[in-house]
mmCIF file as Biopython writes it, N, C-alpha, C and O atoms, coordinates in Angstrom:
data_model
#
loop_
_atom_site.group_PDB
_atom_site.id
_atom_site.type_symbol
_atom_site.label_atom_id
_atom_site.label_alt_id
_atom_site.label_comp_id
_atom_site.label_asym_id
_atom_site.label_entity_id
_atom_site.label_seq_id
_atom_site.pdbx_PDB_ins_code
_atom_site.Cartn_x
_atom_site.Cartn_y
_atom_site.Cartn_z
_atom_site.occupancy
_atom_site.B_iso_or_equiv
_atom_site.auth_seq_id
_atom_site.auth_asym_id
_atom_site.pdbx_PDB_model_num
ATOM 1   N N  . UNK A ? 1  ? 0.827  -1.195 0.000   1.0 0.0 1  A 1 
ATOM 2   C CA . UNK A ? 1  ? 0.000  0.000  0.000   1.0 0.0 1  A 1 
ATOM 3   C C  . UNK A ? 1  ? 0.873  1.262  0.000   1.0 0.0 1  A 1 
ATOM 4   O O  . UNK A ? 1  ? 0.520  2.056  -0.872  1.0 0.0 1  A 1 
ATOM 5   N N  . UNK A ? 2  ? 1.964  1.681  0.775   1.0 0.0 2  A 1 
ATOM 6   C CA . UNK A ? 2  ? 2.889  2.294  0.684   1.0 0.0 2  A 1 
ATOM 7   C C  . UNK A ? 2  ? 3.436  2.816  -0.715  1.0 0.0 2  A 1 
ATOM 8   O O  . UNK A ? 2  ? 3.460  3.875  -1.344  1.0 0.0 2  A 1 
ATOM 9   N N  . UNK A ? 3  ? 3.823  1.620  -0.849  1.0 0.0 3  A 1 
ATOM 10  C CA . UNK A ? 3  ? 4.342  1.823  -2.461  1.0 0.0 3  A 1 
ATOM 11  C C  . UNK A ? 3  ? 3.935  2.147  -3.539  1.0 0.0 3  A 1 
ATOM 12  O O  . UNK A ? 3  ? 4.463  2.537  -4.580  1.0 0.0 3  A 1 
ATOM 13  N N  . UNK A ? 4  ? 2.405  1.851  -3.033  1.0 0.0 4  A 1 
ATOM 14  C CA . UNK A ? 4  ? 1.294  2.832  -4.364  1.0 0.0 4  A 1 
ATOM 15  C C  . UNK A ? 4  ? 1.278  4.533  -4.142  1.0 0.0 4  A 1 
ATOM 16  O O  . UNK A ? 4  ? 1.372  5.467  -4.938  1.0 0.0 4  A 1 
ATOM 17  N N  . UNK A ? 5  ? 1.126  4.467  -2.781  1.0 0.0 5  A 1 
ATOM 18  C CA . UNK A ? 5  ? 0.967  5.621  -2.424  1.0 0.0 5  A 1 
ATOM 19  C C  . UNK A ? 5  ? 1.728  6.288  -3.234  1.0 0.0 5  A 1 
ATOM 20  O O  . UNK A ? 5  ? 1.322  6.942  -4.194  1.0 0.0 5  A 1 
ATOM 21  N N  . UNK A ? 6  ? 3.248  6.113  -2.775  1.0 0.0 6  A 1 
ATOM 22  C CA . UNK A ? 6  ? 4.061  6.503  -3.186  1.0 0.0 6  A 1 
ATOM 23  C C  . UNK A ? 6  ? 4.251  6.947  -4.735  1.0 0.0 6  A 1 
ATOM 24  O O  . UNK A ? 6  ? 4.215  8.137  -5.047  1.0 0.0 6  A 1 
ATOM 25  N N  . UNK A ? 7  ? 4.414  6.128  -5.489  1.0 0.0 7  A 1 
ATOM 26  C CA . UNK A ? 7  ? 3.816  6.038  -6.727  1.0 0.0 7  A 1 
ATOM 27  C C  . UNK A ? 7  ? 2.856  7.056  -7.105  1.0 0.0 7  A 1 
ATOM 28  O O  . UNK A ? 7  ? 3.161  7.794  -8.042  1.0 0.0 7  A 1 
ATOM 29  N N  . UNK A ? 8  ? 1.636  7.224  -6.464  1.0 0.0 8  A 1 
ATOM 30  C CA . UNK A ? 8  ? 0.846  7.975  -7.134  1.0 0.0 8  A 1 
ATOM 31  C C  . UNK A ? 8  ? 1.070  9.472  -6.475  1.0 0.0 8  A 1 
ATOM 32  O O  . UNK A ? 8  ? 0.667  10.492 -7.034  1.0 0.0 8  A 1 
ATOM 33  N N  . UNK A ? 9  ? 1.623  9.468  -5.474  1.0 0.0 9  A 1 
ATOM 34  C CA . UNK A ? 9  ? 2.156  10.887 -5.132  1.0 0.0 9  A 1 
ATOM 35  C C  . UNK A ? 9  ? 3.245  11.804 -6.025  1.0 0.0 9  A 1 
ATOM 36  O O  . UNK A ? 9  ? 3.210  12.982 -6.379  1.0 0.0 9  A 1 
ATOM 37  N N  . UNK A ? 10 ? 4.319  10.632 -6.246  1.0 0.0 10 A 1 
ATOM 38  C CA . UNK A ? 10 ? 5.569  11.591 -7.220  1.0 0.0 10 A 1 
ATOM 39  C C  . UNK A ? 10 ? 4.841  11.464 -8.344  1.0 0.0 10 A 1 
ATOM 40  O O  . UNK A ? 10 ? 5.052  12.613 -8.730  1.0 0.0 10 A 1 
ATOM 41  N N  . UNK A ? 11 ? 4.076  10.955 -9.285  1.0 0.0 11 A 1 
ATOM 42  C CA . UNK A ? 11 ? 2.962  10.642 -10.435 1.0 0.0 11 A 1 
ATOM 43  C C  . UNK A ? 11 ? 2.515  12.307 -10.237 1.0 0.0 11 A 1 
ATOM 44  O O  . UNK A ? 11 ? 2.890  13.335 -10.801 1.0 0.0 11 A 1 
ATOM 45  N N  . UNK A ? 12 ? 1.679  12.068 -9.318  1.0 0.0 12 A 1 
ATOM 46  C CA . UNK A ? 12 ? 0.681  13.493 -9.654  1.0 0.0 12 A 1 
ATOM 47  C C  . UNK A ? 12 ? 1.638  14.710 -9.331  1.0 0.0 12 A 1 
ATOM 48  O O  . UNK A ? 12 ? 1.649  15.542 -10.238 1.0 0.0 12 A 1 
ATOM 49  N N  . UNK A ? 13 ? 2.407  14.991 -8.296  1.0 0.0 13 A 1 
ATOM 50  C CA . UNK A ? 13 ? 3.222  16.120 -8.029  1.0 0.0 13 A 1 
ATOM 51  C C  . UNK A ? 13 ? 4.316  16.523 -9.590  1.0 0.0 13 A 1 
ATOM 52  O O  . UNK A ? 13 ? 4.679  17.613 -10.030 1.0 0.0 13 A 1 
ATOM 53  N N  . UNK A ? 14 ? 4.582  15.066 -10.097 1.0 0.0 14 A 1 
ATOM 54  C CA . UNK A ? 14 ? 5.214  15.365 -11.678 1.0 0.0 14 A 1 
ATOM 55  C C  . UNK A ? 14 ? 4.583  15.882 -12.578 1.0 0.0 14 A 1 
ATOM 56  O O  . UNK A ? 14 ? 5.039  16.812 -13.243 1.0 0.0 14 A 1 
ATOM 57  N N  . UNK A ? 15 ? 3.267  15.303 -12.781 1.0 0.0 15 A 1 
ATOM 58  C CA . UNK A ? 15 ? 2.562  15.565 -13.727 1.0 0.0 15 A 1 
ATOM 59  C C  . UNK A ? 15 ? 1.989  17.178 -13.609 1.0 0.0 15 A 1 
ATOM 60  O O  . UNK A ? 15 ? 1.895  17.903 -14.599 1.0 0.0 15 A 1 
ATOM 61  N N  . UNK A ? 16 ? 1.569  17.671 -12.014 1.0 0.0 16 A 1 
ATOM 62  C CA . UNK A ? 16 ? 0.907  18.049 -11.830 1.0 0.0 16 A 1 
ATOM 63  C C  . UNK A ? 16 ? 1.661  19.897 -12.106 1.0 0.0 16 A 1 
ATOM 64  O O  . UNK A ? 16 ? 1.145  20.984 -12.366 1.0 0.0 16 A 1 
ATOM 65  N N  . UNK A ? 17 ? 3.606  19.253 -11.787 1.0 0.0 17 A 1 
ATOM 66  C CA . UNK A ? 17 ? 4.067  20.326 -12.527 1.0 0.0 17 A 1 
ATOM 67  C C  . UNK A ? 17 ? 4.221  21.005 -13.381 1.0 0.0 17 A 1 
ATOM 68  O O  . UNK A ? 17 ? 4.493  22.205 -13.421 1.0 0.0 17 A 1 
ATOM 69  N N  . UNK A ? 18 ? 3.995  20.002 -14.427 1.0 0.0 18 A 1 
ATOM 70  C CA . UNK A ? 18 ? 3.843  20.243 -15.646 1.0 0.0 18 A 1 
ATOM 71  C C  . UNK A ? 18 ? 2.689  20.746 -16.528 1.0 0.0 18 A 1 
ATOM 72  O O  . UNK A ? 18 ? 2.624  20.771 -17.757 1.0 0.0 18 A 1 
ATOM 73  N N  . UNK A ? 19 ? 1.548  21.248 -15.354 1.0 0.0 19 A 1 
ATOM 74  C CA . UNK A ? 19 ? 0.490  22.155 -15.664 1.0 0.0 19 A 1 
ATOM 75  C C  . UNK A ? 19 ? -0.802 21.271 -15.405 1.0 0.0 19 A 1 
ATOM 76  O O  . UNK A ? 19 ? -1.970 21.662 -15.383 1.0 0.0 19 A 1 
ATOM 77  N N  . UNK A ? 20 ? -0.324 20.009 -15.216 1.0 0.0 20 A 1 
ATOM 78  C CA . UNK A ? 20 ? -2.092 18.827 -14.862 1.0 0.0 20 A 1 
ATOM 79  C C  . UNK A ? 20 ? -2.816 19.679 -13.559 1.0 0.0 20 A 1 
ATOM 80  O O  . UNK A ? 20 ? -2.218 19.154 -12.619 1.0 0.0 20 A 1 
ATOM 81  N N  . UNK A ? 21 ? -3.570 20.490 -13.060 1.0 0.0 21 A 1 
ATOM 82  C CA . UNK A ? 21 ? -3.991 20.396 -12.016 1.0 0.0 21 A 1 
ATOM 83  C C  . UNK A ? 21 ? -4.755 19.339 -11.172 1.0 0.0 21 A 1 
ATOM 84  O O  . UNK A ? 21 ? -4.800 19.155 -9.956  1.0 0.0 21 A 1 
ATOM 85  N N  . UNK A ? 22 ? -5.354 18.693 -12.242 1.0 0.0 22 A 1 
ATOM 86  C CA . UNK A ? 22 ? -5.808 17.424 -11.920 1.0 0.0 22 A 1 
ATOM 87  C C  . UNK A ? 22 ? -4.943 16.545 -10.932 1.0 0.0 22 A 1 
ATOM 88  O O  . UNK A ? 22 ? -5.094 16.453 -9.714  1.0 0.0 22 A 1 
ATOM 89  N N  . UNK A ? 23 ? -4.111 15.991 -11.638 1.0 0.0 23 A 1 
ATOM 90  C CA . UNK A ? 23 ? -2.911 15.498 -11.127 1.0 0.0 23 A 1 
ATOM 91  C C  . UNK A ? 23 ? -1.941 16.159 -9.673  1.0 0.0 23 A 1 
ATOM 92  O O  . UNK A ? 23 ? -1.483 15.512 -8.730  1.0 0.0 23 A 1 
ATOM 93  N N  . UNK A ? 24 ? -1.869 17.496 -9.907  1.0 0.0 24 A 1 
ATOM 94  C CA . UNK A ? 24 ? -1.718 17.867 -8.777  1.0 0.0 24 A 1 
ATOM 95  C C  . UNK A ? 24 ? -2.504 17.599 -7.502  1.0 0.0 24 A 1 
ATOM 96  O O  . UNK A ? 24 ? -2.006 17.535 -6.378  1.0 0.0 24 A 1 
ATOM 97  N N  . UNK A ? 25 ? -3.655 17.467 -7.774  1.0 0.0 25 A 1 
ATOM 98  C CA . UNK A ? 25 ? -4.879 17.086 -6.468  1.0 0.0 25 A 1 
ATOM 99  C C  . UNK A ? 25 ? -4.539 15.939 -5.831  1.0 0.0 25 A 1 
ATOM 100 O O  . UNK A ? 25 ? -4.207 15.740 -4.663  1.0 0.0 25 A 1 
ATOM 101 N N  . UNK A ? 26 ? -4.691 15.078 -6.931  1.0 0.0 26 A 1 
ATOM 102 C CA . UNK A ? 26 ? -4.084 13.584 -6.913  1.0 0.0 26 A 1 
ATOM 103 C C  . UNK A ? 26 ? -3.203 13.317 -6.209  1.0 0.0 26 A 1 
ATOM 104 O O  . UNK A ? 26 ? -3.478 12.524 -5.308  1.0 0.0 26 A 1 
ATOM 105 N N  . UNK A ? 27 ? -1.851 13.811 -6.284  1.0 0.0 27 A 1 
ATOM 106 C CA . UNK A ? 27 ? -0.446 13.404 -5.660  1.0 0.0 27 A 1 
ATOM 107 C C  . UNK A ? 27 ? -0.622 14.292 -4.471  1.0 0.0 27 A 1 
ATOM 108 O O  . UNK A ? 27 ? 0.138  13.960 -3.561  1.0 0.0 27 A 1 
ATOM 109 N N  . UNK A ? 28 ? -1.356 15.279 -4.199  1.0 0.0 28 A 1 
ATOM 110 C CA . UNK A ? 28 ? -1.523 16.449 -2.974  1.0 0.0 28 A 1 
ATOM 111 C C  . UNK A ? 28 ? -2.364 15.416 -1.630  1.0 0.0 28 A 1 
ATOM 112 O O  . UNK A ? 28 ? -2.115 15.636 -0.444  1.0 0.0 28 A 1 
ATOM 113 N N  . UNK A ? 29 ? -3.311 14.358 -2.054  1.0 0.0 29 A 1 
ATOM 114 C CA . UNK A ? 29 ? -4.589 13.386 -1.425  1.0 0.0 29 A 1 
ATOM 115 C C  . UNK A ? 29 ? -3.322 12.615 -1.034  1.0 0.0 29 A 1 
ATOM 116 O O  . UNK A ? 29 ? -2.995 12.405 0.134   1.0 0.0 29 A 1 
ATOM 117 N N  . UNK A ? 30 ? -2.585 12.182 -2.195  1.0 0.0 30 A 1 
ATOM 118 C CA . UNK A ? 30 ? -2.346 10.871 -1.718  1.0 0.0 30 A 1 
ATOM 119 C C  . UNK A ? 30 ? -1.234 10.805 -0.682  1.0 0.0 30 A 1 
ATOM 120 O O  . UNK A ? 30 ? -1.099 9.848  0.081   1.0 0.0 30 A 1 
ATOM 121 N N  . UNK A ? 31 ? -0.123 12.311 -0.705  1.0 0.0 31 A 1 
ATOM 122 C CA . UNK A ? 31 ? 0.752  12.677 0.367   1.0 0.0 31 A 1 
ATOM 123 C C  . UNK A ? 31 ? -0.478 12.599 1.554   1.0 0.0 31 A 1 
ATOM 124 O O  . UNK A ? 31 ? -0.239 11.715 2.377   1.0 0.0 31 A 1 
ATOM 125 N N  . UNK A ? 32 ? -1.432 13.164 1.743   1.0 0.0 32 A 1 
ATOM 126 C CA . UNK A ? 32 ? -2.088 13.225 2.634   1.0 0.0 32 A 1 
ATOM 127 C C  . UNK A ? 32 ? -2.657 12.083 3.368   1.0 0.0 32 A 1 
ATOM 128 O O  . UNK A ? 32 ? -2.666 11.956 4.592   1.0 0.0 32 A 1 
ATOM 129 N N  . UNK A ? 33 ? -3.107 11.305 2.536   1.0 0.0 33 A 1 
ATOM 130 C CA . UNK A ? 33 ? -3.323 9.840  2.923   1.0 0.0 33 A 1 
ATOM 131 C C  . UNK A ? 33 ? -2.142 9.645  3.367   1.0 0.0 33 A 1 
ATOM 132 O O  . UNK A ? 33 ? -2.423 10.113 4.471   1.0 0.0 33 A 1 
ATOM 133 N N  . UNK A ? 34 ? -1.076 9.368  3.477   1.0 0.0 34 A 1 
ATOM 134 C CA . UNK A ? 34 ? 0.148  8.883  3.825   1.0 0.0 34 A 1 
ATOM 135 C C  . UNK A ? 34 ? 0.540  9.253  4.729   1.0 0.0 34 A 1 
ATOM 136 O O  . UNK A ? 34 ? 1.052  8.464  5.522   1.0 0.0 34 A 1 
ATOM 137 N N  . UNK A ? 35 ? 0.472  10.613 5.004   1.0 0.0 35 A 1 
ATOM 138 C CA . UNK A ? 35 ? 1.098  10.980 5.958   1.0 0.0 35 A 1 
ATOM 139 C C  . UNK A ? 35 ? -0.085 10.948 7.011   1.0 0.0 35 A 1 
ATOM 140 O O  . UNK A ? 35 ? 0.173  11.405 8.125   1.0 0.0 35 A 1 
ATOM 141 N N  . UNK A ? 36 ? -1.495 10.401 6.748   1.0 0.0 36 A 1 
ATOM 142 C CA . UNK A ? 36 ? -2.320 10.412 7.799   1.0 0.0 36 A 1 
ATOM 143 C C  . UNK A ? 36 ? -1.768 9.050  8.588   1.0 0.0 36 A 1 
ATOM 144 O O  . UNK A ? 36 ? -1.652 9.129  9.811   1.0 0.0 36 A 1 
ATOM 145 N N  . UNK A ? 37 ? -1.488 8.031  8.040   1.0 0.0 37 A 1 
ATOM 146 C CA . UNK A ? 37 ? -1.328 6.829  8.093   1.0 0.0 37 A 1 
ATOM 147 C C  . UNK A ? 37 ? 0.046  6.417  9.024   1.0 0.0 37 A 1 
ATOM 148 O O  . UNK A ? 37 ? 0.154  5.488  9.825   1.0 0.0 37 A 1 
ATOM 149 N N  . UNK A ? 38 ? 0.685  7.065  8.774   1.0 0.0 38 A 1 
ATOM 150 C CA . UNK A ? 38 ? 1.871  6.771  10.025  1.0 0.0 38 A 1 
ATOM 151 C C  . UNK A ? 38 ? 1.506  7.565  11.432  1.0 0.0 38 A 1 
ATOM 152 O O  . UNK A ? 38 ? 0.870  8.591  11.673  1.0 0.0 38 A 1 
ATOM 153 N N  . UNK A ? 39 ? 2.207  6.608  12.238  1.0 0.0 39 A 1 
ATOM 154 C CA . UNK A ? 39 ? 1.619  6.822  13.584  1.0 0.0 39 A 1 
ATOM 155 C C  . UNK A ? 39 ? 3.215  6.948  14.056  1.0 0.0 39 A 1 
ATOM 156 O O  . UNK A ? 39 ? 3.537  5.977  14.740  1.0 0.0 39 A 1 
ATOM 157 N N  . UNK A ? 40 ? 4.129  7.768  13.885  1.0 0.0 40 A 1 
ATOM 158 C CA . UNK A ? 40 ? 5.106  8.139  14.874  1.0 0.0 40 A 1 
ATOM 159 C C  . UNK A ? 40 ? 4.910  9.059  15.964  1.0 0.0 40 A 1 
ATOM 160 O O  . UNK A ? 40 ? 5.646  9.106  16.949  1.0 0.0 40 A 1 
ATOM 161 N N  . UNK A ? 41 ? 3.594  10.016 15.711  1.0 0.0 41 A 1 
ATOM 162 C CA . UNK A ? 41 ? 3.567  10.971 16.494  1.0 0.0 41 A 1 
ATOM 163 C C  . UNK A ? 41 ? 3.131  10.703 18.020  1.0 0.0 41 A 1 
ATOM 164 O O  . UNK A ? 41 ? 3.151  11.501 18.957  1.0 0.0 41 A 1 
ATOM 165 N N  . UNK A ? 42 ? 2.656  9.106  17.999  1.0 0.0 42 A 1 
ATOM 166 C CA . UNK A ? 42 ? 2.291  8.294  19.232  1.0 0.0 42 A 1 
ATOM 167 C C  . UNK A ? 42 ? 3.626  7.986  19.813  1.0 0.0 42 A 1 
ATOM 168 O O  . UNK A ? 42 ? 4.312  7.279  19.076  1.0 0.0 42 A 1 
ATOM 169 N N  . UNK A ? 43 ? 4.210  8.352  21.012  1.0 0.0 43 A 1 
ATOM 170 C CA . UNK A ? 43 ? 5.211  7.800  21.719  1.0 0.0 43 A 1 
ATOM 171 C C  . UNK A ? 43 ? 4.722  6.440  22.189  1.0 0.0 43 A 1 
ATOM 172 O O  . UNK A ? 43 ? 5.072  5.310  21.849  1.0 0.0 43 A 1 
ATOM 173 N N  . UNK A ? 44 ? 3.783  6.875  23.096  1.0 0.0 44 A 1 
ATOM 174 C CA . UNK A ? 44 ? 3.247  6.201  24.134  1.0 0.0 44 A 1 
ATOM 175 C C  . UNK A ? 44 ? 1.989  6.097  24.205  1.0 0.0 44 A 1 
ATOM 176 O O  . UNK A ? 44 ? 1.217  6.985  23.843  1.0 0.0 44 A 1 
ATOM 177 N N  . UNK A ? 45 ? 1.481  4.452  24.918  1.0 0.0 45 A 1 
ATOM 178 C CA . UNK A ? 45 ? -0.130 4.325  25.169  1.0 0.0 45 A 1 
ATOM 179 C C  . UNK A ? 45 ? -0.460 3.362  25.736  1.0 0.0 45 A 1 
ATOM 180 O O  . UNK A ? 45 ? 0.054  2.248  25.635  1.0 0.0 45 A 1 
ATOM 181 N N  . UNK A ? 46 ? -1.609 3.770  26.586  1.0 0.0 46 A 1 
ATOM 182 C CA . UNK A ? 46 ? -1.594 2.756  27.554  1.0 0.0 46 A 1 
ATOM 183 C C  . UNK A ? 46 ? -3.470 2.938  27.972  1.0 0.0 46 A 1 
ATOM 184 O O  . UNK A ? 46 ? -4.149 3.810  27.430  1.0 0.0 46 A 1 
ATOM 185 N N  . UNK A ? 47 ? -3.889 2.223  28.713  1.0 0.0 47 A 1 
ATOM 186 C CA . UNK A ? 47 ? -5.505 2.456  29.128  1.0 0.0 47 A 1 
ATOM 187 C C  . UNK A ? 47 ? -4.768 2.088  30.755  1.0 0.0 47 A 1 
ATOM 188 O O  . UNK A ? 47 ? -3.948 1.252  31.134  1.0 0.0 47 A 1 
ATOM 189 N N  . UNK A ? 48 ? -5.966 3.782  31.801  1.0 0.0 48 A 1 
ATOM 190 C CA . UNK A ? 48 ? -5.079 3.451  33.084  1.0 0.0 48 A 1 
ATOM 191 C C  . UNK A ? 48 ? -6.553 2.730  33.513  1.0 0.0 48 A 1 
ATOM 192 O O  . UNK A ? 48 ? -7.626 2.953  32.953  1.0 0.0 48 A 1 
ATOM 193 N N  . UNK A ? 49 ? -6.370 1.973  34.449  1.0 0.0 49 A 1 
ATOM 194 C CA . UNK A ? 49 ? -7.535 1.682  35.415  1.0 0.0 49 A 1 
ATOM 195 C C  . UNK A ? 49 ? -7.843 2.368  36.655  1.0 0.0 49 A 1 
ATOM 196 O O  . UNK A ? 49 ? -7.079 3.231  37.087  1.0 0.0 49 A 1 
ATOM 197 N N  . UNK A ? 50 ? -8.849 2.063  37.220  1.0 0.0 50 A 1 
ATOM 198 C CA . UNK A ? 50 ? -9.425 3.400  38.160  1.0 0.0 50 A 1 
ATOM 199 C C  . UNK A ? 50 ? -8.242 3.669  39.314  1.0 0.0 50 A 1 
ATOM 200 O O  . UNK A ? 50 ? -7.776 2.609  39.730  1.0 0.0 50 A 1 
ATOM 201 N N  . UNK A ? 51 ? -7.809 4.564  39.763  1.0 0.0 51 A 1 
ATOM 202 C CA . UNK A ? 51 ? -6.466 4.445  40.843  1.0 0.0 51 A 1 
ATOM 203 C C  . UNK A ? 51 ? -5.409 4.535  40.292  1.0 0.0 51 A 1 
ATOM 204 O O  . UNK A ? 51 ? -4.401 4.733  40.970  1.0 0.0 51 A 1 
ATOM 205 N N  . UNK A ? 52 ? -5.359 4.452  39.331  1.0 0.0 52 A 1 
ATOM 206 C CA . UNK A ? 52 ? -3.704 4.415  38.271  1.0 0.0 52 A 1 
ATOM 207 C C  . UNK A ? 52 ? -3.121 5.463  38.349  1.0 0.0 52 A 1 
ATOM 208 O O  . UNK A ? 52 ? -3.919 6.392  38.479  1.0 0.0 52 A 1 
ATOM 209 N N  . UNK A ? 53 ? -2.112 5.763  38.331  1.0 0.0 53 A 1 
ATOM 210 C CA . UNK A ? 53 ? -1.953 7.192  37.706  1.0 0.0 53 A 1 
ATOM 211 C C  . UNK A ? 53 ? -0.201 6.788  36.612  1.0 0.0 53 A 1 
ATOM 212 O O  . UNK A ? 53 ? 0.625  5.876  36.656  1.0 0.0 53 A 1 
ATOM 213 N N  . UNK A ? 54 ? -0.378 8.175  35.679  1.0 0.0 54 A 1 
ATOM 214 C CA . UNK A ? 54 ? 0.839  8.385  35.051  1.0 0.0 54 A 1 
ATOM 215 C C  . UNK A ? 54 ? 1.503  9.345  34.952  1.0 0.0 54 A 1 
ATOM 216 O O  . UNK A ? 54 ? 0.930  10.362 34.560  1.0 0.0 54 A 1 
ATOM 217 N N  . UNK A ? 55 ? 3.089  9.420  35.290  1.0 0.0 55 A 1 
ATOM 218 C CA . UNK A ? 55 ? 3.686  10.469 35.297  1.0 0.0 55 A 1 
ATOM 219 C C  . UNK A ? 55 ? 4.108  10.946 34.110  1.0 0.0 55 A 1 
ATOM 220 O O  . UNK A ? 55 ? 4.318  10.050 33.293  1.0 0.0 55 A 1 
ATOM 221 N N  . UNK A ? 56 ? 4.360  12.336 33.625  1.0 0.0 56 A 1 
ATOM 222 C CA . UNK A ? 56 ? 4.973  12.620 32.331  1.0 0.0 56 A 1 
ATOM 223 C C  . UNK A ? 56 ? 6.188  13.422 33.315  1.0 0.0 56 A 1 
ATOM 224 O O  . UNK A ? 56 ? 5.954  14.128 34.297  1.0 0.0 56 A 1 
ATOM 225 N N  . UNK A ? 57 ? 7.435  13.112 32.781  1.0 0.0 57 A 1 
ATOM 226 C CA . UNK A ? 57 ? 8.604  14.522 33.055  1.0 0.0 57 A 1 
ATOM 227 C C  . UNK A ? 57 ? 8.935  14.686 31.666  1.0 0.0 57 A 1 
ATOM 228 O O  . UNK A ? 57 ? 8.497  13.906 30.821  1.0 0.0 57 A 1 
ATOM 229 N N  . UNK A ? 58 ? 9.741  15.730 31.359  1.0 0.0 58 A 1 
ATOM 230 C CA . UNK A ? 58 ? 10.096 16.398 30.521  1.0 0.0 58 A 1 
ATOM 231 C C  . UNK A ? 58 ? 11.532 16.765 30.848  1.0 0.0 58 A 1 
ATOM 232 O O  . UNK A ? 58 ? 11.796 17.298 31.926  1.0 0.0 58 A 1 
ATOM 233 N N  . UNK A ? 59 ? 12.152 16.585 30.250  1.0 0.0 59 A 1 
ATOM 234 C CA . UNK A ? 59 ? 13.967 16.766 30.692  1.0 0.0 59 A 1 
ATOM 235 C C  . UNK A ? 59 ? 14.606 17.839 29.220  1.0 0.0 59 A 1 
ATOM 236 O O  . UNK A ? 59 ? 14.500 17.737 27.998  1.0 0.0 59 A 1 
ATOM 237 N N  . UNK A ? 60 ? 15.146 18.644 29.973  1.0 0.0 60 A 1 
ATOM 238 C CA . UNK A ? 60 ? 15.659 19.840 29.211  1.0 0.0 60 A 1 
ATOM 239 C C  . UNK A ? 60 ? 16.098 18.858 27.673  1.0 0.0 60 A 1 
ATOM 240 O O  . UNK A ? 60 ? 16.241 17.640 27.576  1.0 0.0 60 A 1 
ATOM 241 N N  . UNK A ? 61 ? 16.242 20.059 26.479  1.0 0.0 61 A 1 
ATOM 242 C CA . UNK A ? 61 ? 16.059 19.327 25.166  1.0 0.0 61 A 1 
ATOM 243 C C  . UNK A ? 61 ? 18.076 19.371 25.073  1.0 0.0 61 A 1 
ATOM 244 O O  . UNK A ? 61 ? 18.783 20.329 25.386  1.0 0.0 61 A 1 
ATOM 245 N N  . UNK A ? 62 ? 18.438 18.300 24.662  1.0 0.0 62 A 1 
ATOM 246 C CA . UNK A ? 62 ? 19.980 17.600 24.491  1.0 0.0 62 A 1 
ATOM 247 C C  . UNK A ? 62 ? 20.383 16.624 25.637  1.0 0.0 62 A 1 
ATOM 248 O O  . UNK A ? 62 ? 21.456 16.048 25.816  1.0 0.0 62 A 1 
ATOM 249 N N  . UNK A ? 63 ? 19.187 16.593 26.393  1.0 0.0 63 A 1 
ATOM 250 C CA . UNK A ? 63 ? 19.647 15.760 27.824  1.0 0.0 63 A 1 
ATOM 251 C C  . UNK A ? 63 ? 18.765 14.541 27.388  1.0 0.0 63 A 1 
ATOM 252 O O  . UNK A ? 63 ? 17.649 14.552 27.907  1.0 0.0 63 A 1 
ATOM 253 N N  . UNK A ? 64 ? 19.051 13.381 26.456  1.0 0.0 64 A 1 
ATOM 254 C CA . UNK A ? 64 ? 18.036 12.535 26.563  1.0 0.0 64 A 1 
ATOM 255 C C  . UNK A ? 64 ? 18.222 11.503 27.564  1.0 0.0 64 A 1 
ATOM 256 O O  . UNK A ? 64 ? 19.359 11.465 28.033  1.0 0.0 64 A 1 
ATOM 257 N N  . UNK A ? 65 ? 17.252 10.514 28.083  1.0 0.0 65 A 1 
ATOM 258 C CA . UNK A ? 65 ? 17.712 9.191  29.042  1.0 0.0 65 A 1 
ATOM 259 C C  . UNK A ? 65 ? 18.113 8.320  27.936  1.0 0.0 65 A 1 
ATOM 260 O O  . UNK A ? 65 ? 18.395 8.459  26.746  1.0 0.0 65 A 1 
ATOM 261 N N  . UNK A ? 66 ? 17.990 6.903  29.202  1.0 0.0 66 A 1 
ATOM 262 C CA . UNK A ? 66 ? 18.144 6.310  28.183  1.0 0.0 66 A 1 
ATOM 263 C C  . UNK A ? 66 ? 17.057 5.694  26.838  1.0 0.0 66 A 1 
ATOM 264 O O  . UNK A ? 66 ? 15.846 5.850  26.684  1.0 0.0 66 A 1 
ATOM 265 N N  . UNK A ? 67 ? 17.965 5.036  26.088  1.0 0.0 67 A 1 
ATOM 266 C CA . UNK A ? 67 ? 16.699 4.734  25.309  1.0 0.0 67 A 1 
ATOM 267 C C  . UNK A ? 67 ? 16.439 3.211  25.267  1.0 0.0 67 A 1 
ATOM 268 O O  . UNK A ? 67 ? 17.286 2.320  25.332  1.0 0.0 67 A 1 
ATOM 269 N N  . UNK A ? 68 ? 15.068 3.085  25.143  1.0 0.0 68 A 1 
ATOM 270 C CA . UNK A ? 68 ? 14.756 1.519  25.691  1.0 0.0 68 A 1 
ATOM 271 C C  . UNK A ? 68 ? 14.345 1.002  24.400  1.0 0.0 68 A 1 
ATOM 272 O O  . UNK A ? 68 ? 13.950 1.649  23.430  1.0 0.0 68 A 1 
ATOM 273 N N  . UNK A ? 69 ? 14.509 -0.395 24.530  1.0 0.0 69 A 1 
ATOM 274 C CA . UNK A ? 69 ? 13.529 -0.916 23.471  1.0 0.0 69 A 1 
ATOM 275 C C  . UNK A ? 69 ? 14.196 -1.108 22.024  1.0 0.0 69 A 1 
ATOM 276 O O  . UNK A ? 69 ? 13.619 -1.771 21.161  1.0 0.0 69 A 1 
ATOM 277 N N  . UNK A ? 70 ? 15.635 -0.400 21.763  1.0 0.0 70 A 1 
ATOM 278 C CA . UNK A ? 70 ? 15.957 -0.357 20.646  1.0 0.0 70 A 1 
ATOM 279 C C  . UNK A ? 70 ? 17.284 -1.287 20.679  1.0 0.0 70 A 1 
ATOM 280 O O  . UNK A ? 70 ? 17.925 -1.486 19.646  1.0 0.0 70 A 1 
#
């Protein structure tokens, strides 16, 4: 699915330079579709139960911890 996307995005943004407005719409949707579709902007997620709680800190920006998971 990606790879269509893809495809039909540089497709219409090419074409669409070249005076298609049509085509421009086209490759304009389908960046959009795409970029609706990735989920990096989710760090984190969780469902709390009643009593739970979660902390967020925030640590000055160049100070990262460590990193987990990778």
């Amino acid at each position: 699915m990606d790879a269509l996307l893809r495809f039909i995005r540089v497709q219409g943004f090419r074409r669409g330079r070249t005076g298609s407005s049509a085509w421009f719409v086209v490759g304009t949707a389908a960046w959009m579709i795409a970029r609706a579709r990735r989920r990096d902007d989710v760090v984190y997620r969780t469902e709390l139960k009643p009593g739970e709680t979660l902390v967020v800190a925030a640590s000055p920006p160049g100070k990262r911890g460590p990193r987990r998971g990778r």
